[in-house]
C-alpha positions in Angstrom: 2.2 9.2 -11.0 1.2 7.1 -8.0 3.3 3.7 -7.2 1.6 1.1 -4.7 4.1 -1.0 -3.6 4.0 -4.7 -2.4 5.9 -7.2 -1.6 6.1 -10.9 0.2 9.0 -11.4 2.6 8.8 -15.4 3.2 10.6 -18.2 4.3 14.5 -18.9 3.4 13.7 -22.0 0.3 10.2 -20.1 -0.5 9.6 -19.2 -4.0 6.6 -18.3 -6.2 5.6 -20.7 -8.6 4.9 -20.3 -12.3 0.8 -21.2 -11.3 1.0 -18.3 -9.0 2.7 -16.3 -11.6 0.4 -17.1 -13.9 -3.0 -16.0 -11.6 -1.1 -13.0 -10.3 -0.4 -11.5 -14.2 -4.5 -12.3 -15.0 -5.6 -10.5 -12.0 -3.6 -7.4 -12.4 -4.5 -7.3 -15.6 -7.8 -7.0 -14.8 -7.1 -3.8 -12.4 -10.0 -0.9 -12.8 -7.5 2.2 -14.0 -4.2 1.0 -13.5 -1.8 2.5 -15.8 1.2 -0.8 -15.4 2.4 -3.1 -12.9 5.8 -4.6 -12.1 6.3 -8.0 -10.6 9.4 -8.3 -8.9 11.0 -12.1 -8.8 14.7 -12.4 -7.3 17.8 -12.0 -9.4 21.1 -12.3 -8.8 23.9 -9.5 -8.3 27.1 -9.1 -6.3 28.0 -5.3 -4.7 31.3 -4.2 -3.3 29.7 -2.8 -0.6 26.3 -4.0 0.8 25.2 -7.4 1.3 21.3 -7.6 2.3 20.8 -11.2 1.4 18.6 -13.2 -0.5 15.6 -10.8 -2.2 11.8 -11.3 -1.5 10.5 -14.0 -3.3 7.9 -11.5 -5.1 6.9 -8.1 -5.1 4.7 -6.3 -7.4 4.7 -1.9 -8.5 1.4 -0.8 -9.7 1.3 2.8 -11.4 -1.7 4.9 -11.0 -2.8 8.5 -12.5 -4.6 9.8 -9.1 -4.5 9.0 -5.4 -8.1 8.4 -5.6 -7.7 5.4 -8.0 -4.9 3.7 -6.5 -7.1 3.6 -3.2 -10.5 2.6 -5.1 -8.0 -0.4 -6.3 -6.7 -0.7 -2.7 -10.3 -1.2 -1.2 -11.5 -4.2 1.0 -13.2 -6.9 -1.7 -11.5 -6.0 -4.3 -8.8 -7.3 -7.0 -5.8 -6.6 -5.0 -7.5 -7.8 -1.5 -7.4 -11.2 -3.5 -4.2 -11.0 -4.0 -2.6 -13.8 -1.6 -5.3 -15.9 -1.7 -3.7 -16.3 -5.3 0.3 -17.0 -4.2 -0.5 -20.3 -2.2 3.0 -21.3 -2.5 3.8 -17.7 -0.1 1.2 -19.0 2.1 2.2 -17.6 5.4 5.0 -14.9 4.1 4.6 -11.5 5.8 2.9 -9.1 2.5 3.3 -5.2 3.2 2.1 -2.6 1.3 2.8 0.8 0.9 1.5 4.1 -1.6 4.4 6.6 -3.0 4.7 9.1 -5.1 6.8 8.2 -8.3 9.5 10.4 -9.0 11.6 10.0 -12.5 14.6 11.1 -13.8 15.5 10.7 -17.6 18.6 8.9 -18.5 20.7 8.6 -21.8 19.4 6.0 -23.5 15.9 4.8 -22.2 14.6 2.9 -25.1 12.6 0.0 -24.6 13.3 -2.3 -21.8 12.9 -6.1 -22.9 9.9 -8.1 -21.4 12.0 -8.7 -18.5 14.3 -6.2 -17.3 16.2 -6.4 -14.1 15.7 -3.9 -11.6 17.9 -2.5 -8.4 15.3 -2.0 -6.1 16.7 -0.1 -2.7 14.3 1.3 0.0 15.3 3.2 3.3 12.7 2.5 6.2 14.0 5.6 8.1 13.1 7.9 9.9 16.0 10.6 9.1 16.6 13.8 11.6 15.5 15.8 8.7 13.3 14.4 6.5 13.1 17.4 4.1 16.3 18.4 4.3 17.5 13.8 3.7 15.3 14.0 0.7 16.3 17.2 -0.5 20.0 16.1 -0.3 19.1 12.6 -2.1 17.4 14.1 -4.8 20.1 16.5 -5.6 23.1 14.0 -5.3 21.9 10.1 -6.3 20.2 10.4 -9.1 22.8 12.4 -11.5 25.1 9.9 -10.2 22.9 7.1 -11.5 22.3 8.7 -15.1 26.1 7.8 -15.5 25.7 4.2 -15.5 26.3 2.7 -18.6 23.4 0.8 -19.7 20.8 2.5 -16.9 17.1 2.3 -18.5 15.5 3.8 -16.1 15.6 5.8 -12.4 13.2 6.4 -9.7 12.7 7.4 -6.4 9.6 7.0 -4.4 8.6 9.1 -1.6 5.7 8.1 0.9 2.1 9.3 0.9 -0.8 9.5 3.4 -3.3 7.2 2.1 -6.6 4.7 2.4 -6.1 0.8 2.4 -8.9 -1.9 2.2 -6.2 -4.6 1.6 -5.2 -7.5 4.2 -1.6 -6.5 3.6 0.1 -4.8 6.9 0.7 -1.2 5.7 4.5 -0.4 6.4 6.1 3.5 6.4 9.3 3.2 4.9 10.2 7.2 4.2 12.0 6.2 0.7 12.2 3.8 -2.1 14.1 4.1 -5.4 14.8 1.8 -7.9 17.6 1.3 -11.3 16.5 -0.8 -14.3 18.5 -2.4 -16.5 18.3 -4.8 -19.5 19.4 -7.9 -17.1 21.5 -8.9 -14.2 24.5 -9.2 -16.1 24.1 -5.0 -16.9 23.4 -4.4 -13.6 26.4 -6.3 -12.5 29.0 -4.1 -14.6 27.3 -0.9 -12.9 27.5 -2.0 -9.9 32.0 -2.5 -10.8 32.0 0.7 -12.1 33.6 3.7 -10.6 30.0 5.3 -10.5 29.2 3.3 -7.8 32.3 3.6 -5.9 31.1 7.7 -6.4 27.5 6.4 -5.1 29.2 4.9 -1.4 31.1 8.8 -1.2 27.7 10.3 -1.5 26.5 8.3 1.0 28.4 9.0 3.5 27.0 12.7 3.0 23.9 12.0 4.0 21.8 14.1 6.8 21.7 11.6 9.8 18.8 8.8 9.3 18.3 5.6 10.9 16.9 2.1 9.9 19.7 1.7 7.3 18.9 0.7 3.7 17.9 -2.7 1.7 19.1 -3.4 -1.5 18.1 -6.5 -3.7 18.4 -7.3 -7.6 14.8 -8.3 -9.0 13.5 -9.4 -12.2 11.2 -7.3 -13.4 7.8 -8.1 -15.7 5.8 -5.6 -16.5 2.2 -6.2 -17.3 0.1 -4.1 -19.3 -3.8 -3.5 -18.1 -6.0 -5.5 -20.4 -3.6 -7.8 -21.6 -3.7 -11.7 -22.2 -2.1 -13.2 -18.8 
């Protein structure tokens, strides 16, 4: 599965409205071949060990089958391209975009995920020394770590593809994302006081030498469903 990945970095005070909400949900809705999309809002959660500030005032996942249909979605003109001409309360907030590959991992008790979840959303702009050898390490130690939280719905990690973009968004290259759902903030807050994570920061510290350090923010997370009523 394909991720495109976007997000609107603005000014401190600068939130999306519900009207924006609102337009954004009809137009992705209307997305030719998208399998779901995520729109991120901020949430609030305290860790022990990182402190990146306040999250983006929106950001938005959208899942794809093939490469070839995120990019058709991606193309100049199109639904997407219209995108911030829709958000005219983030008028003038930077918007990046960026295509992964989705990886997932299961966990022990996935069910369903209410309307709006909450969401750990963590990306490392990089580069490492060694990418493959970074990535390798990450895959093997994070994730089993994660599928010990109590209450995890959901893990992913997201690894950068070469691809085609049409949209007005200024294409970044961060080398990883990866991202822990959970029914709300107040879930996410006891794994974050768990021991886990304390195991999480040892792991860490294993890491293959990188640079660009990492971003971690709690977001609310609605998914909407192609063809649904906005």
């Amino acid at each position: 599965m394909f991720a495109l990945v976007l997000f609107h970095d603005a000014a401190p005070g600068q939130r999306v409205t519900e009207a924006d909400l609102a337009a954004l949900r009809e137009a992705l809705a209307r997305v030719p071949e998208l399998d779901c999309a995520m729109i991120y809002t901020p949430a609030a959660a305290q860790d022990a060990y990182v402190d990146d500030g306040a999250p983006p005032p929106l950001g938005m996942q959208l899942h794809f089958a093939r490469l070839e249909d995120l990019e058709a979605a991606a193309q100049a003109g199109g639904i997407l391209a219209g995108l911030p001409g829709l958000l005219p309360s983030l008028a003038g907030s930077r918007a990046t975009a960026q295509a992964f590959w989705r990886r997932t991992w299961p966990v022990p008790d996935a069910g369903k995920p209410p309307a709006q979840a909450c969401s750990f959303v963590v990306h490392y702009p990089g580069p490492a020394q060694d990418f493959n050898a970074w990535l390798a390490h990450y895959i093997a130690g994070h994730p089993p770590l994660f599928q010990r939280f109590a209450g995890i719905r959901g893990i992913e990690i997201l690894t950068r593809v070469d691809w085609v973009s049409g949209l007005p968004h200024e294409t970044v290259h961060h080398m990883q994302r990866n991202r822990i759902v959970f029914d709300d903030p107040a879930a996410l807050q006891a794994a974050l006081d768990s021991p886990v994570r304390h195991e999480l920061r040892a792991d860490f510290h294993t890491f293959p030498p990188f640079e660009g350090g990492n971003f971690h923010y709690p977001m609310w997370t609605e998914t909407i469903q192609p063809g649904a009523p906005a």
